[in-house]
C-alpha positions as CSV (number, residue, x, y, z in Angstrom):
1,X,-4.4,-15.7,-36.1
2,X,-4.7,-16.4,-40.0
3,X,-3.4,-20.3,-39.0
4,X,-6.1,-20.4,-36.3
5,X,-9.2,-19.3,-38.2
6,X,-7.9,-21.5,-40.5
7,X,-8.0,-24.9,-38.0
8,X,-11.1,-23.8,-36.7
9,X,-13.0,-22.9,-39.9
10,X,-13.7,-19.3,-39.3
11,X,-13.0,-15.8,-40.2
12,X,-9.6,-13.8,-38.6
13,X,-12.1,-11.5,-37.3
14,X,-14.1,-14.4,-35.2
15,X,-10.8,-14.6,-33.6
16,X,-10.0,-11.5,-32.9
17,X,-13.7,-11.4,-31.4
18,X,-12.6,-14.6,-28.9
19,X,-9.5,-12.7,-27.7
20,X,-11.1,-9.6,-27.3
21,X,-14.7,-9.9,-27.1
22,X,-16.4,-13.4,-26.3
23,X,-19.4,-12.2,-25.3
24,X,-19.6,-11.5,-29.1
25,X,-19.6,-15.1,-30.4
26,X,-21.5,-18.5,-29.9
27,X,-20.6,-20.4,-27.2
28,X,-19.9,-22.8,-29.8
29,X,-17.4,-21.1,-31.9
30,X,-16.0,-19.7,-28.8
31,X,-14.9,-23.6,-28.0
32,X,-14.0,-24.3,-30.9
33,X,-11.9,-21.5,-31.9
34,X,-10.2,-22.2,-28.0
35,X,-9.4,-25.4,-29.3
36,X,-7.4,-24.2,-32.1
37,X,-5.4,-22.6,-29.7
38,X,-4.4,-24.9,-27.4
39,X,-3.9,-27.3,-30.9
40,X,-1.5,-24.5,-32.2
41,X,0.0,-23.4,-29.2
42,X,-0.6,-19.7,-30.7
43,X,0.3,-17.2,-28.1
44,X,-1.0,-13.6,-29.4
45,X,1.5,-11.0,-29.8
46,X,0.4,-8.0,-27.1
47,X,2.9,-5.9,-28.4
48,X,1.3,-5.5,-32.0
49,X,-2.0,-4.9,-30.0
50,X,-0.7,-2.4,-27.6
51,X,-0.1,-0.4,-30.5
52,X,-3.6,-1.1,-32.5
53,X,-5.1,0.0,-29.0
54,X,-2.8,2.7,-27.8
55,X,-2.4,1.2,-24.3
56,X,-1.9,-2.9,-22.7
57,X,-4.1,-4.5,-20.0
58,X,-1.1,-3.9,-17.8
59,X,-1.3,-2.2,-14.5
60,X,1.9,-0.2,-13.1
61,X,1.8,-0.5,-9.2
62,X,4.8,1.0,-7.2
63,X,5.0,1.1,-3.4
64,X,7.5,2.5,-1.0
65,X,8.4,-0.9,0.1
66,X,7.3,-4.5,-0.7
67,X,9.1,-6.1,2.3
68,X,6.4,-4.7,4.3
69,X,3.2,-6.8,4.6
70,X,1.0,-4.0,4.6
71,X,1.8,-3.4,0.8
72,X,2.2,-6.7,-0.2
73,X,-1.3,-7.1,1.2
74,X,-2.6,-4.2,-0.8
75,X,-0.4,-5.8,-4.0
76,X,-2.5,-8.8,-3.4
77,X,-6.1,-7.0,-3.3
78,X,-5.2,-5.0,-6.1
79,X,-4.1,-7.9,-8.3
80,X,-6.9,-9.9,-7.8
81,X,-9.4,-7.1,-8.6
82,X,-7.3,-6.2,-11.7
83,X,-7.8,-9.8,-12.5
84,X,-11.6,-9.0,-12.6
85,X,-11.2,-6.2,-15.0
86,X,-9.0,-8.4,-17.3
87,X,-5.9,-6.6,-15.8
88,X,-2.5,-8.1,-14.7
89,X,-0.8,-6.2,-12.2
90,X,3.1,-5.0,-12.7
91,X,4.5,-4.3,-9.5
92,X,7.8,-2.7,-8.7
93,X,9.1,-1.7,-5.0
94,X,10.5,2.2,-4.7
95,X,12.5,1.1,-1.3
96,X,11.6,5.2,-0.8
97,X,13.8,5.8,-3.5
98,X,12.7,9.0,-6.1
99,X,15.4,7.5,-8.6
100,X,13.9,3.9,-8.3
101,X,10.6,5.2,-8.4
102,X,11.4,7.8,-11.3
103,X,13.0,4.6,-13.8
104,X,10.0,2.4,-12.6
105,X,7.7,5.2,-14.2
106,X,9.6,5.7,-16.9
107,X,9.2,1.9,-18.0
108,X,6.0,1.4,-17.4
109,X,5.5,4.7,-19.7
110,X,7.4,2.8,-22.6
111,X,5.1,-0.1,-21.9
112,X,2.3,2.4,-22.6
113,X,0.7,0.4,-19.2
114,X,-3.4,0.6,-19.0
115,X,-3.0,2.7,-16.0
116,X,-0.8,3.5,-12.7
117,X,-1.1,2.8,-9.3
118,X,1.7,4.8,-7.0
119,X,2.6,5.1,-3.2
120,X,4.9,8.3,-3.8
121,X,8.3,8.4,-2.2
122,X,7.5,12.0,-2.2
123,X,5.8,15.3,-2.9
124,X,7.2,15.9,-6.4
125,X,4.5,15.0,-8.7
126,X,5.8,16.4,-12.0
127,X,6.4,12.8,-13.5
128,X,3.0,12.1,-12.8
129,X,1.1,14.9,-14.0
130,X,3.2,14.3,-17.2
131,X,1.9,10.6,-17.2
132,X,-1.4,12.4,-16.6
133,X,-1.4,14.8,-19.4
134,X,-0.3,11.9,-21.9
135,X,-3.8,10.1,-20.8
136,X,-2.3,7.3,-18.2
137,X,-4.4,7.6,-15.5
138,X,-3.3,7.7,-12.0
139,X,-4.0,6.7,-8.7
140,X,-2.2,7.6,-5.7
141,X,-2.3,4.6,-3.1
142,X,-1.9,5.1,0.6
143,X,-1.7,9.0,-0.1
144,X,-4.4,11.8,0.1
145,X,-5.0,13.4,-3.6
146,X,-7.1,16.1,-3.2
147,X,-5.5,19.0,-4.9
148,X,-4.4,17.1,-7.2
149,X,-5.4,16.0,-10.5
150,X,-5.2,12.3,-9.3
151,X,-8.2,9.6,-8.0
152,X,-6.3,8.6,-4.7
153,X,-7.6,5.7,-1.9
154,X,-6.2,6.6,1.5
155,X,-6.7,6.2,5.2
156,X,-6.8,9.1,7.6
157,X,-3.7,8.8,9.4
158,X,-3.7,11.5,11.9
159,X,-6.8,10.1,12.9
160,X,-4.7,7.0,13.4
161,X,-2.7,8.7,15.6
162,X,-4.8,10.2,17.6
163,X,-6.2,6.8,18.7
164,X,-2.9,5.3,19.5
165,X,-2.0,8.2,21.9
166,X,-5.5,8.3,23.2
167,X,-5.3,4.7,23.7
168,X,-2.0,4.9,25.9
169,X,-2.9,7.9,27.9
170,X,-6.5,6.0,29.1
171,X,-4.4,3.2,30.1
172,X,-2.5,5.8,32.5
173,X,1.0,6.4,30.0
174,X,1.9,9.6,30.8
175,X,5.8,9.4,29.0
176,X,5.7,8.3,25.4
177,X,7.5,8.4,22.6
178,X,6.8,8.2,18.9
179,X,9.1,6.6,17.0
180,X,9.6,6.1,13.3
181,X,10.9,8.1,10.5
182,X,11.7,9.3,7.7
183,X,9.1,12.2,8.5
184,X,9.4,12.9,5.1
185,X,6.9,10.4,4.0
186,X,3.3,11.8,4.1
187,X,2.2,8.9,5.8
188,X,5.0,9.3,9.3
189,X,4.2,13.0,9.2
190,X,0.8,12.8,9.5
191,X,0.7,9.8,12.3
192,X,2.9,12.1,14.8
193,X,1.0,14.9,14.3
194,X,-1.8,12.9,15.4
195,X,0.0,11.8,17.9
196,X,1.0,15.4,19.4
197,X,-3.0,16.0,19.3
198,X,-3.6,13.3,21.1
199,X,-1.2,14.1,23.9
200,X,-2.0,17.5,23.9
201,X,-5.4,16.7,25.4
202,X,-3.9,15.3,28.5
203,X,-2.3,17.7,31.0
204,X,0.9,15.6,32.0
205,X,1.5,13.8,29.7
206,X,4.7,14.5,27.5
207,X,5.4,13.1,23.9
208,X,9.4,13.1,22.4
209,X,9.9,11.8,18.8
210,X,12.4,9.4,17.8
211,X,13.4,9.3,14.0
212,X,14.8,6.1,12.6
213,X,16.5,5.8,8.5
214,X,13.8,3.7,8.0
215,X,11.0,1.8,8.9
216,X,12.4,-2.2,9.6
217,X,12.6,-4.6,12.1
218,X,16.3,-3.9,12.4
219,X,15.2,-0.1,12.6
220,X,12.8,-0.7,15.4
221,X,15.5,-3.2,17.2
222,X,18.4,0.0,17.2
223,X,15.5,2.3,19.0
224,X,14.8,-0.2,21.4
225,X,18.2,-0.9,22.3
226,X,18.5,3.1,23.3
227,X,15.4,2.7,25.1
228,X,16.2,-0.7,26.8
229,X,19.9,1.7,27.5
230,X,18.7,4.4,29.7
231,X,17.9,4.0,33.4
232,X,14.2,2.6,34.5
233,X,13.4,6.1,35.6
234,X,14.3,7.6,32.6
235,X,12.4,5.7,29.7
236,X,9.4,6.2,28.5
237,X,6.3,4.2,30.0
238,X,4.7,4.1,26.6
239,X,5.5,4.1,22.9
240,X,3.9,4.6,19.8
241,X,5.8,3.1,16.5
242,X,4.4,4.1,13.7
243,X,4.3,1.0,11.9
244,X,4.2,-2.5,13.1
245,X,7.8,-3.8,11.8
246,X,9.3,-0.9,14.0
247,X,6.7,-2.3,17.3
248,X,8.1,-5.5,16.2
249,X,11.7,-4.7,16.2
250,X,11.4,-2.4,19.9
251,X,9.5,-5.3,21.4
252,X,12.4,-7.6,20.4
253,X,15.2,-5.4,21.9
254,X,13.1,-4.6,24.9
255,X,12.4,-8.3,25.3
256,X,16.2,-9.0,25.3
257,X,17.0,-6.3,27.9
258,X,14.5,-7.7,30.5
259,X,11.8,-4.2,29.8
260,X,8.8,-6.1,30.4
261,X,6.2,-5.0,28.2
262,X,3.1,-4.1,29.1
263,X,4.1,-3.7,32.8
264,X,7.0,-1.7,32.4
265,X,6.5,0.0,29.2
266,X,3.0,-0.5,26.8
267,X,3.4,-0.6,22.9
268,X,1.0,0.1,20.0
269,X,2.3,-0.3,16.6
270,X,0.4,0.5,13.0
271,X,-1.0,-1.5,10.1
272,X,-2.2,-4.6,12.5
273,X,0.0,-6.9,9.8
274,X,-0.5,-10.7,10.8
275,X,3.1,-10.2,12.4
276,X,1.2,-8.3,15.2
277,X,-0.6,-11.0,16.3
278,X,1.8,-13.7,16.5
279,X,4.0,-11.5,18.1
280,X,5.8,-13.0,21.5
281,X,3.7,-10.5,23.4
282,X,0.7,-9.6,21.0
283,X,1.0,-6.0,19.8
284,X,-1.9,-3.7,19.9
285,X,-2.1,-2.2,16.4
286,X,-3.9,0.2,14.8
287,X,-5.9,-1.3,11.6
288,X,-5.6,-0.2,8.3
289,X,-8.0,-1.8,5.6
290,X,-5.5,-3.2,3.0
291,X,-7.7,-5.4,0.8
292,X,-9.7,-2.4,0.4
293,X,-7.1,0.1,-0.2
294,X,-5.9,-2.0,-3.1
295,X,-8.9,-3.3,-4.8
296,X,-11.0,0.2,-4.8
297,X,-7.3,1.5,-5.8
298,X,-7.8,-0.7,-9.6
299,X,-11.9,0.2,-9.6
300,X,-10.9,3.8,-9.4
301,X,-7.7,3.8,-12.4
302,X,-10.3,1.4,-14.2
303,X,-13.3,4.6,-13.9
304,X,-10.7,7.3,-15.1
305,X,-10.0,5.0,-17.8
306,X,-13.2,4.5,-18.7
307,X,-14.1,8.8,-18.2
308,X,-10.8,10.6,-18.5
309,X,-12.7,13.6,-18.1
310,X,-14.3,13.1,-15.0
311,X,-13.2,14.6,-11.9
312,X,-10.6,12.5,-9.8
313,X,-12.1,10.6,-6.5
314,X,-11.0,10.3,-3.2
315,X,-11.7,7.2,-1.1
316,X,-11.0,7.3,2.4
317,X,-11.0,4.7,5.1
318,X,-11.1,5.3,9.3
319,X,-8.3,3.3,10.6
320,X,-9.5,1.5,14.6
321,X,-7.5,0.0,17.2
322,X,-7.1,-3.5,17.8
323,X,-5.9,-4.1,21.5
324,X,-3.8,-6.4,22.5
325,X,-1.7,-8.2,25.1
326,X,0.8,-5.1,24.5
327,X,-1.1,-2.6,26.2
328,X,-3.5,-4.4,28.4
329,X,-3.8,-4.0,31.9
């Protein structure tokens, strides 16, 4: 910084005042002290300010599983309204793993990270509230944080559920199944249990889970092999996946077994990814708002920061269906 102020005839604090506060200097000095830069190739060193500042203009975001578009949508949103803060985004990909999540939280902690965004693998929250006590504030993504001392953004999943059942029975599906899983995730748990609402509503109509390991196109292929396996009389005439990857996967199998779908079975996945769309039978989906999730995700860590004192707030978004070729008719 010394060498710079030096080329462009100014003080080490106008520099400083460049890097960290433009709106501080003349437009002039401003360009010219740019210039010095570029001349010098001077790259400043963030560690030496992280510890002037106590904290970097790094965001921590974790999610359960970046192969899915959903989160790598909500990645996106999120990055590019942390790059209106003057925020980078750090993102790191649980795979639903508590020990990946755990080490990912641990190094953004030694990176003493502006703030963190989280999709928890879980409902142990120890690590966080540590985080939390330190000063790092927290936001829970994808996940309901009231009772907690977290800001979260979420989307009302049961409600979710609900509409995906509802949806099926009006369309005269009186068998259908739910499948998806690990039910241990917040999210799975709450879109069956809007689903069992749903089909408690209509006399007749009977609901059976199906739990997969995970929540893949493979995983949704090995359900809708079983399916596709029983005999005509003994499937289901509807099914529910609780995220579109799984849809995906079923309507691949069922596809491949000659289940023709809607006419023998109808199919509403979750998320409404682009996948859903260009699907080889378009799947009806149930819409989650992912730009939104992730960019009022950073403009609430970026008001904690601001007021750690305040009390947390909770966003939450209506999911709707999207109907498709999957269930029509």
């Amino acid at each position: 910084m010394r060498e710079v102020a030096a080329a462009a005839s100014v003080s080490v604090g106008t520099v400083s005042n460049v890097l960290n506060a433009p709106d501080k200097v003349a437009p002039a000095t401003v360009e010219r002290v740019l210039a010095a830069i570029d001349r010098l190739g001077f790259v400043r060193n963030d560690a030496a300010r992280q510890l002037k500042a106590g904290r970097s203009r790094c965001v921590g975001l974790v999610v359960l599983d970046i192969g899915n578009p959903f989160f790598s949508d909500v990645a996106r949103a999120a990055q590019q309204r942390a790059a209106e803060h003057d925020l980078v985004v750090l993102l790191g990909s649980s795979d639903d793993d508590p020990h990946r999540e755990r080490r990912y939280l641990e190094t953004f902690d030694e990176q003493r990270v502006f703030g963190l965004l989280i999709s928890p693998s879980g409902e142990d929250q120890h690590r966080l509230v540590a985080l939390h006590n330190r000063g790092v504030p927290v936001v829970l993504v994808d996940r309901d944080g009231r009772g907690t001392p977290f800001s979260s953004v979420a989307v009302d999943d049961i409600a979710g559920g609900e509409l995906a059942v509802r949806h099926l029975c009006a369309g005269g599906r009186r068998r259908i199944a739910v499948i998806g899983g690990p039910a241990s995730l917040t999210q799975v748990a709450d879109r069956r249990a809007g689903a069992r609402r749903a089909a408690a509503e209509h006399p007749g109509v009977t609901l059976t889970v199906v739990d997969t390991p995970a929540m893949t196109v493979l995983a949704g292929r090995a359900a809708g092999e079983r399916i596709a396996a029983r005999p005509p009389g003994d499937r289901p005439d509807a099914v529910f996946c609780v995220n579109d990857l799984l849809a995906i996967g079923v309507l691949q199998a069922l596809t491949l077994h000659g289940v023709e779908v809607p006419g023998d079975i109808a199919l509403v996945g979750y998320d409404d990814i682009d996948f859903a769309q260009s699907a080889v039978v378009p799947l009806t989906s149930i819409r989650q708002p992912r730009a939104d999730i992730g960019s009022v995700a950073v403009d609430l860590l970026v008001a904690a920061a601001e007021d750690g004192g305040a009390r947390p707030e909770h966003v939450g978004f209506r999911p709707y269906l999207v109907e498709r070729a999957s269930t029509a008719g």
